[in-house]
Structures are given as C-alpha cells and as structure tokens.
mmCIF file of the C-alpha atoms, coordinates in Angstrom:
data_MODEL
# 
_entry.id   MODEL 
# 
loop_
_atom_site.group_PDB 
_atom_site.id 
_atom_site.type_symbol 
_atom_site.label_atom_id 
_atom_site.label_alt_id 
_atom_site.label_comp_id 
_atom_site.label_asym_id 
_atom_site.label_entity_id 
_atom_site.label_seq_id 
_atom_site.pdbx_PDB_ins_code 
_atom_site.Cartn_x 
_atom_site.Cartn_y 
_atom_site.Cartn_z 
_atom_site.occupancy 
_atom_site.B_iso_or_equiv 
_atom_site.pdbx_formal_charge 
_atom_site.auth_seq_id 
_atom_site.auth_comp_id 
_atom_site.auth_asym_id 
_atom_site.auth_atom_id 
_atom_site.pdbx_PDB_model_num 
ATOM 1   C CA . UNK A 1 1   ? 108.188 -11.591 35.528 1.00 0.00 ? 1   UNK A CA 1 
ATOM 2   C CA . UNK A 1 2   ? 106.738 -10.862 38.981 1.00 0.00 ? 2   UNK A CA 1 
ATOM 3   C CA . UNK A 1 3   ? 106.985 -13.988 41.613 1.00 0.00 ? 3   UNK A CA 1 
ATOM 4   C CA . UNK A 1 4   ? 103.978 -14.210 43.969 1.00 0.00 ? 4   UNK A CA 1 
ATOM 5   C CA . UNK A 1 5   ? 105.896 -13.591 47.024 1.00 0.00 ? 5   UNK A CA 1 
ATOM 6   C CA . UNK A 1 6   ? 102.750 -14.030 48.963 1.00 0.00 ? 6   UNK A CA 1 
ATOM 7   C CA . UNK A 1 7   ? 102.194 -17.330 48.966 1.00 0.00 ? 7   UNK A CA 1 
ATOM 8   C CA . UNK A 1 8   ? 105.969 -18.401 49.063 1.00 0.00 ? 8   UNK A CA 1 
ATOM 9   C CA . UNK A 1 9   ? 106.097 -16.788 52.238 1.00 0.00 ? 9   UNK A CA 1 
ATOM 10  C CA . UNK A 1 10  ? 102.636 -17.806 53.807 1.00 0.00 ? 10  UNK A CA 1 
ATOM 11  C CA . UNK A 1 11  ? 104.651 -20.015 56.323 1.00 0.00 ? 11  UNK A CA 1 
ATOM 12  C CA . UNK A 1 12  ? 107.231 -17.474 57.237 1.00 0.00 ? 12  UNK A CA 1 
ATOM 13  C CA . UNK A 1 13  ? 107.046 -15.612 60.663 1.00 0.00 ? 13  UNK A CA 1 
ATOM 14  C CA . UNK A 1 14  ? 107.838 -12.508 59.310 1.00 0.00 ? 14  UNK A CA 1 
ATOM 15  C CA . UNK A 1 15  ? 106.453 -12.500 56.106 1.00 0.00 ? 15  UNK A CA 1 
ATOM 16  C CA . UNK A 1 16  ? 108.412 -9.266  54.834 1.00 0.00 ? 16  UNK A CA 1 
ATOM 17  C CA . UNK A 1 17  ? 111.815 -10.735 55.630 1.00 0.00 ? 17  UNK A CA 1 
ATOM 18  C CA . UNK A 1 18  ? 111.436 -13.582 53.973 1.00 0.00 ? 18  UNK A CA 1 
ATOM 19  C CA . UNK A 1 19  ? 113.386 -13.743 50.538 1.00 0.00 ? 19  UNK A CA 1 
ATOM 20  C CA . UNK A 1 20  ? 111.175 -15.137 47.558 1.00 0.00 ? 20  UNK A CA 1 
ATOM 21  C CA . UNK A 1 21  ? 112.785 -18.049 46.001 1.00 0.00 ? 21  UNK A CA 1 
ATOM 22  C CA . UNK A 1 22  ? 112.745 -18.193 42.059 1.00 0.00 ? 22  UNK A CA 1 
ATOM 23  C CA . UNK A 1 23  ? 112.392 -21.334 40.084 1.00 0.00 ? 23  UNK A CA 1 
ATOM 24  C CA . UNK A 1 24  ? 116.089 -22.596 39.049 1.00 0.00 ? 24  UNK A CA 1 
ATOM 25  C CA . UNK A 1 25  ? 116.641 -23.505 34.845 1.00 0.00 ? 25  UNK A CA 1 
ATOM 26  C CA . UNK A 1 26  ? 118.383 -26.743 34.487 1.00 0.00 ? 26  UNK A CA 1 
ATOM 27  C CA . UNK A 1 27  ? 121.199 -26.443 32.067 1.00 0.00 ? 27  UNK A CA 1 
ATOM 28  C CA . UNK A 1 28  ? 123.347 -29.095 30.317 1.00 0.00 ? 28  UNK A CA 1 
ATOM 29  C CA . UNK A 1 29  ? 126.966 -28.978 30.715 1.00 0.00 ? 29  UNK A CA 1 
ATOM 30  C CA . UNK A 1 30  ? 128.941 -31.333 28.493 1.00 0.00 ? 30  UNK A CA 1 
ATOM 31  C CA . UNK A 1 31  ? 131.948 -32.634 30.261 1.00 0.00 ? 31  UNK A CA 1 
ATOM 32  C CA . UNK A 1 32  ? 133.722 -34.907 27.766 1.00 0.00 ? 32  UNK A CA 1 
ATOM 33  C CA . UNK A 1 33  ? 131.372 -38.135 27.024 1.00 0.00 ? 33  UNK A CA 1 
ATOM 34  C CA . UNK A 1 34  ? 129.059 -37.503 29.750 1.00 0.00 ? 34  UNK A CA 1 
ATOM 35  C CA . UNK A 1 35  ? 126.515 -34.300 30.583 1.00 0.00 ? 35  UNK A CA 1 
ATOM 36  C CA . UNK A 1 36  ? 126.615 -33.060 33.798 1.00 0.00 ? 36  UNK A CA 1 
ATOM 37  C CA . UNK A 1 37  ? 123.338 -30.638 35.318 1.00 0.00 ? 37  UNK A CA 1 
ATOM 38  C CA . UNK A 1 38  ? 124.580 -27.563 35.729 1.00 0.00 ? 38  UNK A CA 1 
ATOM 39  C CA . UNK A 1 39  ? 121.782 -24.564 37.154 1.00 0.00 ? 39  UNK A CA 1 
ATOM 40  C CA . UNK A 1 40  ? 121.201 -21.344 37.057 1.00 0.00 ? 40  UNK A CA 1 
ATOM 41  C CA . UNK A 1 41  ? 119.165 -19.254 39.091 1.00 0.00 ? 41  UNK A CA 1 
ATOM 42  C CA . UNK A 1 42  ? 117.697 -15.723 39.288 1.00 0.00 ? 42  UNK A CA 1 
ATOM 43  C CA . UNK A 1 43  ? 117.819 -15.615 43.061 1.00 0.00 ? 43  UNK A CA 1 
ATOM 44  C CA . UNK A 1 44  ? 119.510 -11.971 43.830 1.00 0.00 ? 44  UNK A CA 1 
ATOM 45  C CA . UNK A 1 45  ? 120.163 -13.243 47.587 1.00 0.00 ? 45  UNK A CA 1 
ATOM 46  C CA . UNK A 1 46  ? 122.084 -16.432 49.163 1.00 0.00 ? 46  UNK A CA 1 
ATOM 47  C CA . UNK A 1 47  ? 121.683 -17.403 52.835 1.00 0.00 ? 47  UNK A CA 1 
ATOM 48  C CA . UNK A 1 48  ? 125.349 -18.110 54.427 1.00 0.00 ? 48  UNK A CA 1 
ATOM 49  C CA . UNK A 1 49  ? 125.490 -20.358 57.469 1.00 0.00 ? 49  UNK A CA 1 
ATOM 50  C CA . UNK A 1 50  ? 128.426 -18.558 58.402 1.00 0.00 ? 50  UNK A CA 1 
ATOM 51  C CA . UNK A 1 51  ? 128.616 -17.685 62.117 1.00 0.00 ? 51  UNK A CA 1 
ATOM 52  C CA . UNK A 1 52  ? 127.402 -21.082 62.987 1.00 0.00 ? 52  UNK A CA 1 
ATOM 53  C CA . UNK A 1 53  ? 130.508 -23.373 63.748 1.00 0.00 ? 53  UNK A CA 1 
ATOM 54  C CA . UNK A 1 54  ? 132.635 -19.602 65.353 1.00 0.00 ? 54  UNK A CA 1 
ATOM 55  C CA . UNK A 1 55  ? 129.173 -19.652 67.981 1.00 0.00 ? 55  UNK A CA 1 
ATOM 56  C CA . UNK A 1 56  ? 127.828 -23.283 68.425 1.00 0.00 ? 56  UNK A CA 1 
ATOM 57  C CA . UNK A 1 57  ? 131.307 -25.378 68.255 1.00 0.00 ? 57  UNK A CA 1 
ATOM 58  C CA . UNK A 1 58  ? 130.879 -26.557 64.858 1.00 0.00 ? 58  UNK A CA 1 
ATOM 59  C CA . UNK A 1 59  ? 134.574 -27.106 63.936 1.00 0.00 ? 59  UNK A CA 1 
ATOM 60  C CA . UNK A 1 60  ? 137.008 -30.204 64.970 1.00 0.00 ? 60  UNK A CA 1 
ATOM 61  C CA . UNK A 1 61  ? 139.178 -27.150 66.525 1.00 0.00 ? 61  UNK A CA 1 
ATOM 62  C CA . UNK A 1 62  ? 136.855 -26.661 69.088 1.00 0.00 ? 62  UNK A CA 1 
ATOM 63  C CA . UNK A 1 63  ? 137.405 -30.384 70.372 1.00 0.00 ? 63  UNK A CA 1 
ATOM 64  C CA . UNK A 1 64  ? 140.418 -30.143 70.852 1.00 0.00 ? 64  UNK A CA 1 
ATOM 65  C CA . UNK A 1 65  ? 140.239 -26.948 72.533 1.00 0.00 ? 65  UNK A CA 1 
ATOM 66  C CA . UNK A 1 66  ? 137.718 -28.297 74.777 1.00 0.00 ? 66  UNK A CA 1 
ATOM 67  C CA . UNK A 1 67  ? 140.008 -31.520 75.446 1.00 0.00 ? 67  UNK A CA 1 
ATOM 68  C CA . UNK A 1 68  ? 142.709 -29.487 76.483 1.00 0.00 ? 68  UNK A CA 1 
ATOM 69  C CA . UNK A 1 69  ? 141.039 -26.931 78.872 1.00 0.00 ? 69  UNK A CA 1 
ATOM 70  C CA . UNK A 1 70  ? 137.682 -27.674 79.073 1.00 0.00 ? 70  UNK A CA 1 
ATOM 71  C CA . UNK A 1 71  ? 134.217 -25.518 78.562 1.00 0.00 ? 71  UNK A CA 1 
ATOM 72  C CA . UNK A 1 72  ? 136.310 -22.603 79.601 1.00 0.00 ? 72  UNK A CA 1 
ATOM 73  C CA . UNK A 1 73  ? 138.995 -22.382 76.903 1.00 0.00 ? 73  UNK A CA 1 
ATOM 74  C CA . UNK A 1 74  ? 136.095 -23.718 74.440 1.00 0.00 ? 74  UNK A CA 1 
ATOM 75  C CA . UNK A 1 75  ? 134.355 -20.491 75.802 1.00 0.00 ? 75  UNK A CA 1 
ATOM 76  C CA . UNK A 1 76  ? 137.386 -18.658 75.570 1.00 0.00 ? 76  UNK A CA 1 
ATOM 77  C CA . UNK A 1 77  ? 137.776 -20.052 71.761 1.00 0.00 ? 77  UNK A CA 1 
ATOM 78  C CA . UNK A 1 78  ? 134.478 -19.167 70.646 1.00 0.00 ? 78  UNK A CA 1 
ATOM 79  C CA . UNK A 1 79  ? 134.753 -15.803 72.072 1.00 0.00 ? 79  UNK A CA 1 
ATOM 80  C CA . UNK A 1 80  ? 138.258 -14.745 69.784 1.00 0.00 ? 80  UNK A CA 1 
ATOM 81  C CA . UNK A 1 81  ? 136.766 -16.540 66.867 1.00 0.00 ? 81  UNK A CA 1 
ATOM 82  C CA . UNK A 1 82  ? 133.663 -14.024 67.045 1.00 0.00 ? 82  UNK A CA 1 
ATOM 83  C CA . UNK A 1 83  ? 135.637 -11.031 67.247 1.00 0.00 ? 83  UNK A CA 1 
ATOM 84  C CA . UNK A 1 84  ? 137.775 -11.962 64.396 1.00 0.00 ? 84  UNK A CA 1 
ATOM 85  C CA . UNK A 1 85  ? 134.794 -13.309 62.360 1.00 0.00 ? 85  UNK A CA 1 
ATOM 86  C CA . UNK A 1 86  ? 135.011 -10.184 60.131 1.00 0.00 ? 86  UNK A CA 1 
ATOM 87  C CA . UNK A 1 87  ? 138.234 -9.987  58.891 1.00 0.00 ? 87  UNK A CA 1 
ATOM 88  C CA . UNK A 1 88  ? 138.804 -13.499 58.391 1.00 0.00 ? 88  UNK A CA 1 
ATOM 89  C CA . UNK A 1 89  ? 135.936 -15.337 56.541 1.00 0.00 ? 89  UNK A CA 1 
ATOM 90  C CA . UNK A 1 90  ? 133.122 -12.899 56.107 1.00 0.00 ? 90  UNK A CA 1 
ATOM 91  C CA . UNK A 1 91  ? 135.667 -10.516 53.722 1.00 0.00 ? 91  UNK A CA 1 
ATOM 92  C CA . UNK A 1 92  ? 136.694 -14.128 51.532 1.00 0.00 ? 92  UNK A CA 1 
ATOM 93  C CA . UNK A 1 93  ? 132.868 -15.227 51.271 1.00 0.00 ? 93  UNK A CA 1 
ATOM 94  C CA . UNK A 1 94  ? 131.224 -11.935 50.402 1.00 0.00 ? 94  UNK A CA 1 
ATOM 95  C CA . UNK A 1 95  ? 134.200 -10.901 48.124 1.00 0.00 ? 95  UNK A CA 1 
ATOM 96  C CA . UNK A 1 96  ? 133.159 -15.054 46.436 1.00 0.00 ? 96  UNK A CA 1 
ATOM 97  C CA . UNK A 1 97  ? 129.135 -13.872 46.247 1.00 0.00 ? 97  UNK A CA 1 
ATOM 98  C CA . UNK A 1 98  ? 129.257 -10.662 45.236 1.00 0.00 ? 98  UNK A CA 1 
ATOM 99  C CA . UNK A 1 99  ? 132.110 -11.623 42.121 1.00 0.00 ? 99  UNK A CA 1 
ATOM 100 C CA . UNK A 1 100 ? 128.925 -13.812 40.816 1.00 0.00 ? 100 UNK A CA 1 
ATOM 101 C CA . UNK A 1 101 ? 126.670 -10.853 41.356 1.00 0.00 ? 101 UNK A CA 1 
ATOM 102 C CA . UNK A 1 102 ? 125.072 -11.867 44.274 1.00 0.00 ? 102 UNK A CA 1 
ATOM 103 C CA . UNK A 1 103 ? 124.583 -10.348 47.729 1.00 0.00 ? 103 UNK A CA 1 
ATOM 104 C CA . UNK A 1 104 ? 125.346 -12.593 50.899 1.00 0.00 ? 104 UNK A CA 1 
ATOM 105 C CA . UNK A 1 105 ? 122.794 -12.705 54.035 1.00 0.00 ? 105 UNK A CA 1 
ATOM 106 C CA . UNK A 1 106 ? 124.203 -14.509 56.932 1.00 0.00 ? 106 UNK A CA 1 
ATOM 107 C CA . UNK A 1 107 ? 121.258 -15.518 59.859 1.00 0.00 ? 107 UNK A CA 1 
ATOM 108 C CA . UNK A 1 108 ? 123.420 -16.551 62.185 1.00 0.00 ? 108 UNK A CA 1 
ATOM 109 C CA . UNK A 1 109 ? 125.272 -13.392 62.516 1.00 0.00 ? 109 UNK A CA 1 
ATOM 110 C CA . UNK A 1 110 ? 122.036 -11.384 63.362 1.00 0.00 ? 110 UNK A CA 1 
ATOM 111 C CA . UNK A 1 111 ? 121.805 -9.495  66.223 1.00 0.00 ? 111 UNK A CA 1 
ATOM 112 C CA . UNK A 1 112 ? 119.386 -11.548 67.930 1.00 0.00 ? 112 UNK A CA 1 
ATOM 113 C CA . UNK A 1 113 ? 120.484 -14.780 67.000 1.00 0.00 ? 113 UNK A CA 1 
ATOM 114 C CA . UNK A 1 114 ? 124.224 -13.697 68.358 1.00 0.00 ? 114 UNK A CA 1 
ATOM 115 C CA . UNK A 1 115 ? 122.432 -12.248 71.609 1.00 0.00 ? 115 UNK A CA 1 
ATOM 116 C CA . UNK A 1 116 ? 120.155 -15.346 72.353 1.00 0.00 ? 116 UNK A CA 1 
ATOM 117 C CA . UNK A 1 117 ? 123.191 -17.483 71.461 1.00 0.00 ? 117 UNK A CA 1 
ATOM 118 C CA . UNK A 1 118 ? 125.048 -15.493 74.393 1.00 0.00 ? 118 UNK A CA 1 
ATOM 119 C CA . UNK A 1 119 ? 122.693 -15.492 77.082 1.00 0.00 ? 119 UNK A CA 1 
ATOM 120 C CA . UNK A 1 120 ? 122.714 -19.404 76.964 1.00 0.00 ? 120 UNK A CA 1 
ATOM 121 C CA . UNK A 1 121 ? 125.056 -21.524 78.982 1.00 0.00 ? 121 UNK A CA 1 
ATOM 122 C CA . UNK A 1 122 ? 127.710 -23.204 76.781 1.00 0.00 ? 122 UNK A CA 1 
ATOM 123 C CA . UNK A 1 123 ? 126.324 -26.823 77.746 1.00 0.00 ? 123 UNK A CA 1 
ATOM 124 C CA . UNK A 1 124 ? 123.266 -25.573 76.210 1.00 0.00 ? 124 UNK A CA 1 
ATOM 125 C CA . UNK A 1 125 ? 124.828 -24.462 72.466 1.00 0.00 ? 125 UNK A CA 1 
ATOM 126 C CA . UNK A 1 126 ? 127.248 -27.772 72.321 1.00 0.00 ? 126 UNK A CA 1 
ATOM 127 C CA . UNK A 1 127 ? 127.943 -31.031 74.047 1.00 0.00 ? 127 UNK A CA 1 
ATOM 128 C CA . UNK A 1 128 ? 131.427 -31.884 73.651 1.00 0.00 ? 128 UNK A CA 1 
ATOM 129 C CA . UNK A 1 129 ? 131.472 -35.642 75.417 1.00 0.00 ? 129 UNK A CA 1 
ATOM 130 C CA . UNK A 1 130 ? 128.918 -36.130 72.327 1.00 0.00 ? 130 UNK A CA 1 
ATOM 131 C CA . UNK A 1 131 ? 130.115 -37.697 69.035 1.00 0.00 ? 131 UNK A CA 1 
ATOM 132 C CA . UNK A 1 132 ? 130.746 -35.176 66.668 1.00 0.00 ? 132 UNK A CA 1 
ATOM 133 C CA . UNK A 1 133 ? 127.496 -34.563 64.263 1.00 0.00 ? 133 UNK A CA 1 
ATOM 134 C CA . UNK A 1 134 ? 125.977 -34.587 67.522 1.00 0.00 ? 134 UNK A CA 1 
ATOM 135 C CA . UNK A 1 135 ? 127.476 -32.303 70.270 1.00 0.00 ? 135 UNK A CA 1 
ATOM 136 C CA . UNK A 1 136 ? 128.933 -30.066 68.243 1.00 0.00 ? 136 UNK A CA 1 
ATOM 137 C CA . UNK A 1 137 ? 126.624 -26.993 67.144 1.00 0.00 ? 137 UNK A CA 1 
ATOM 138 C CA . UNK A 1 138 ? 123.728 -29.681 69.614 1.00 0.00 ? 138 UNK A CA 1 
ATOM 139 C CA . UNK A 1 139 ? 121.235 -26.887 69.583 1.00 0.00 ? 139 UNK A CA 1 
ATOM 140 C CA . UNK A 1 140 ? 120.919 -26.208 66.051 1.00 0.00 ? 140 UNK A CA 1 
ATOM 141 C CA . UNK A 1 141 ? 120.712 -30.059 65.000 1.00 0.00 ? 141 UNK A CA 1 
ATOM 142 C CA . UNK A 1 142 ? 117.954 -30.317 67.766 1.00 0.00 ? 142 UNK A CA 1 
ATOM 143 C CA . UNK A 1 143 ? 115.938 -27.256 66.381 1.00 0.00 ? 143 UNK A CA 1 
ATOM 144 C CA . UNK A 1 144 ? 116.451 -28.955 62.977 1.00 0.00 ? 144 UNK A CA 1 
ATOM 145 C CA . UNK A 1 145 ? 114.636 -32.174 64.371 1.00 0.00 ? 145 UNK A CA 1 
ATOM 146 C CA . UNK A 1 146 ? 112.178 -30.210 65.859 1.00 0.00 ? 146 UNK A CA 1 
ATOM 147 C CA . UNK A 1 147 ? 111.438 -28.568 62.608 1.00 0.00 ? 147 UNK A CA 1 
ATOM 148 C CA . UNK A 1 148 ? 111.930 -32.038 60.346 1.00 0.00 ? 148 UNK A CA 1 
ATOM 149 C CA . UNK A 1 149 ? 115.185 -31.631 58.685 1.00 0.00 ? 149 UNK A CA 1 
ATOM 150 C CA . UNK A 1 150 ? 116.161 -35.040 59.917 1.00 0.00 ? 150 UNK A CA 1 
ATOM 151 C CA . UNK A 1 151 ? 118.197 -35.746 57.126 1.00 0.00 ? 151 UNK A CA 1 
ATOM 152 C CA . UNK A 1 152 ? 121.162 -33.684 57.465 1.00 0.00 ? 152 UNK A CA 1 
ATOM 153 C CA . UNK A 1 153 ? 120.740 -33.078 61.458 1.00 0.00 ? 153 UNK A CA 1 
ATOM 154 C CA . UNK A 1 154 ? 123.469 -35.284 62.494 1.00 0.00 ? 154 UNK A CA 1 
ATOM 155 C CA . UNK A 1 155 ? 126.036 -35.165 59.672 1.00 0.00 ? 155 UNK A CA 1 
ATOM 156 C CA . UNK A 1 156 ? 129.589 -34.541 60.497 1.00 0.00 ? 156 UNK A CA 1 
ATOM 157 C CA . UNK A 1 157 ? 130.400 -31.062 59.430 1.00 0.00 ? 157 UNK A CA 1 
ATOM 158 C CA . UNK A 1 158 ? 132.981 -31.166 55.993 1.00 0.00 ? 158 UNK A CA 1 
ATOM 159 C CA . UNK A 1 159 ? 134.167 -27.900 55.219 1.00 0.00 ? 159 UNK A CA 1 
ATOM 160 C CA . UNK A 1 160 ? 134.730 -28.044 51.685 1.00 0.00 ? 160 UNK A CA 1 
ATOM 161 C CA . UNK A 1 161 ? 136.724 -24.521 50.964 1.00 0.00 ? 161 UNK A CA 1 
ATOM 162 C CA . UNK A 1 162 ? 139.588 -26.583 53.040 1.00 0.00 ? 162 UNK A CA 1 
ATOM 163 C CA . UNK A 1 163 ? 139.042 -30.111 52.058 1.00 0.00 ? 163 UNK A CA 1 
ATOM 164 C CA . UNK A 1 164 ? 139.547 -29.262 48.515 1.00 0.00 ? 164 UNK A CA 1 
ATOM 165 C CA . UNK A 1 165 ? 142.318 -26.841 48.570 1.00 0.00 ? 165 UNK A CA 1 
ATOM 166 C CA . UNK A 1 166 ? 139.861 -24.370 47.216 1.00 0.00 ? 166 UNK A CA 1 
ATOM 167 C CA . UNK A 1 167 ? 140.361 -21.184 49.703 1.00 0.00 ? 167 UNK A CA 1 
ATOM 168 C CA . UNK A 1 168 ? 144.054 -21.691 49.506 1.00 0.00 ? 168 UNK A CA 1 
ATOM 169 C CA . UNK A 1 169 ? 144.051 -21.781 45.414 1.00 0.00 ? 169 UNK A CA 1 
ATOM 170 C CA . UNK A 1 170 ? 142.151 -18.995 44.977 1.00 0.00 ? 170 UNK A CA 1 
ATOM 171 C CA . UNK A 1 171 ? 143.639 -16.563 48.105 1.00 0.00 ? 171 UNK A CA 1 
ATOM 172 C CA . UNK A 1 172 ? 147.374 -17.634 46.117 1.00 0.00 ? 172 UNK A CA 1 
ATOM 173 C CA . UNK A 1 173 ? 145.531 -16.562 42.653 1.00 0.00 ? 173 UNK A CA 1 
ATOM 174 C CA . UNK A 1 174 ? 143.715 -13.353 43.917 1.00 0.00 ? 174 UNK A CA 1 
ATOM 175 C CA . UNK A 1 175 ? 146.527 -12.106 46.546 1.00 0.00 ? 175 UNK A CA 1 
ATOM 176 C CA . UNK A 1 176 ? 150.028 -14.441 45.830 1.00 0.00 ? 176 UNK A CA 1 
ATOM 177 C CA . UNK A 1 177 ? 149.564 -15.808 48.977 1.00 0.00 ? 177 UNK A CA 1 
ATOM 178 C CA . UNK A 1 178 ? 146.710 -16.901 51.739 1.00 0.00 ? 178 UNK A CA 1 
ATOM 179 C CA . UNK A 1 179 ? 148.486 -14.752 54.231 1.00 0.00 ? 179 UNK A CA 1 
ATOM 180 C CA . UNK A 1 180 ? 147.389 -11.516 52.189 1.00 0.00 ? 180 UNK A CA 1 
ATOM 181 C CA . UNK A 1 181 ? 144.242 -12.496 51.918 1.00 0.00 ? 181 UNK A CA 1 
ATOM 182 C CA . UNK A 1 182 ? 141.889 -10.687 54.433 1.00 0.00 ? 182 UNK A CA 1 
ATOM 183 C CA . UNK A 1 183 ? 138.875 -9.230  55.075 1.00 0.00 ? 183 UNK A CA 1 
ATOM 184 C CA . UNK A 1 184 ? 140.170 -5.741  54.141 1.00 0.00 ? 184 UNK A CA 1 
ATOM 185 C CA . UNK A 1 185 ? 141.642 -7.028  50.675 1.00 0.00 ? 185 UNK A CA 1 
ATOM 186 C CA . UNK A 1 186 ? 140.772 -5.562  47.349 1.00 0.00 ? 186 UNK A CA 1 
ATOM 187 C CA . UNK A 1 187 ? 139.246 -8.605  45.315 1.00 0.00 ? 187 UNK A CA 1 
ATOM 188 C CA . UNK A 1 188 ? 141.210 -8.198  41.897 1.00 0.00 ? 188 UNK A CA 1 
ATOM 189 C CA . UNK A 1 189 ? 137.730 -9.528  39.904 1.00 0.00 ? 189 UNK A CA 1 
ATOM 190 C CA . UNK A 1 190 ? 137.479 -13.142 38.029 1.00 0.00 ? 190 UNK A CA 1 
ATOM 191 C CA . UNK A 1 191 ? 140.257 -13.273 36.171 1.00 0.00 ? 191 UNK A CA 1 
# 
C-alpha cells in the first residue's frame, strides 16, 4: 500500500528529506487482569535525538562541570563528549534499532546542525545560572516555543536507559559486562 508522501510532507522545507509517517495499528496486550495498548508500526525509519544533550548541555553532568570551572570546562566537556559520541552511545542505540529492524536517523548529528551549533557562542546553546529544563539545551527549548511544542519545552531531561537500569542489563546480557560494551562490539542478536 503506497502512502501519499505528498501531502504528509506539504509543510516540510525540504520536501524529499522528509520521512513519510505510516498510520500505527493498535494492538492489545494482555498483562494479567488488565490490557495494556501495545503498537505496531510500519515506519522503516526512527528519528534519534541523540547528539542533543553531548552539544547543547542537556545532561546534569554538564552542571556540575560548569560549577566547577565555568563555560570553559563546560566547553571543554562538550568538546570530548563529541569526539567520543561514536563509540559510546551511537554503537549501543543503532545496534537497539537495527535488532528491531529498523534504521536510526539522528538530526542533531548532521553536518550542519553540528556546524551551526559550533559557530555559536556557548551562552547562546545553554544558560547554566538557569534552572534546569530551562538553561540546559536553552536554544532548542526556545526553537520549540517558537515552533509550538510548548508542552514538553521546559521538562527536565530523564534519561530513561539509566534511570531504569536498562543499558546496564542489557550491555551485562549482550557483552557480560557494560565495560565491553562499545561502539565497535558485535551485537550477539535478541536472544
């Protein structure tokens, strides 16, 4: 079945980048007594917001960072956490899309987001005397009210693959430890 991709993607700026979206099939999951919606989806492509926190100060890291030396070391900080981008995260997310049969796209790793992101002063990317869900990653949460995602603009970032023990669980089931688990690892498949 052929999506009309045309008028999905009447609103997009560059109308053969954009990624049609496919309708999503509500399934029923029964969890003991009660059903829980479960969905499945035909999309072929996810969008990862990875690269966002590592350029814009997103994590609580990069407070204390800034705390202890300022927008230098924060600079400093941001800088390493660039470089090592790709053998740390990027390896553990794609290797987590692609086992579901899914290819990963990650917009704030393109090379002109990275670039513009560069040529602006830090103060501009982040405010760290803010509250956090508010000067940390400032200039995305700003373009998001610009653009009307009020909602979620100011919520304090929750990284889930940590807060639940998730990353760690499955590097120790994949690799017998986080510490082998890399960007270079061989996934061993979804056993």
């Amino acid at each position: 079945k052929k999506s009309n991709t045309k008028n999905k993607n009447r609103n997009c700026p560059t109308p053969n980048k954009c990624t049609s979206i496919t309708t999503e099939k509500k399934l029923e999951k029964s969890s003991g007594e009660t059903k829980q919606p479960m969905y499945a989806s035909t999309v072929k492509a996810l969008l990862l917001g990875i690269g966002a926190d590592e350029q814009m100060a997103g994590y609580g890291r990069h407070r204390s960072v800034y705390n202890r030396g300022g927008y230098d070391a924060l600079q400093a900080e941001l800088q390493m956490e660039k470089m090592r981008i790709w053998t740390r995260n990027l390896g553990r997310d794609d290797r987590c899309v692609s086992d579901n049969g899914r290819e990963a796209r990650f917009p704030f790793l393109d090379e002109e987001v990275v670039e513009f992101l560069e040529s602006l002063p830090i103060t501009d990317i982040c405010d760290m005397n803010r509250v956090q869900g508010e000067g940390d990653k400032m200039i995305l949460r700003l373009v998001a009210k610009i653009i009307g995602v009020h909602a979620c603009s100011s919520l304090v970032k929750r990284a889930i693959q940590f807060g639940s023990r998730i990353a760690k669980a499955s590097d120790v089931h994949q690799f017998g430890s986080s510490k082998h688990a890399t960007g270079t690892a061989k996934y061993k498949g979804g056993n």
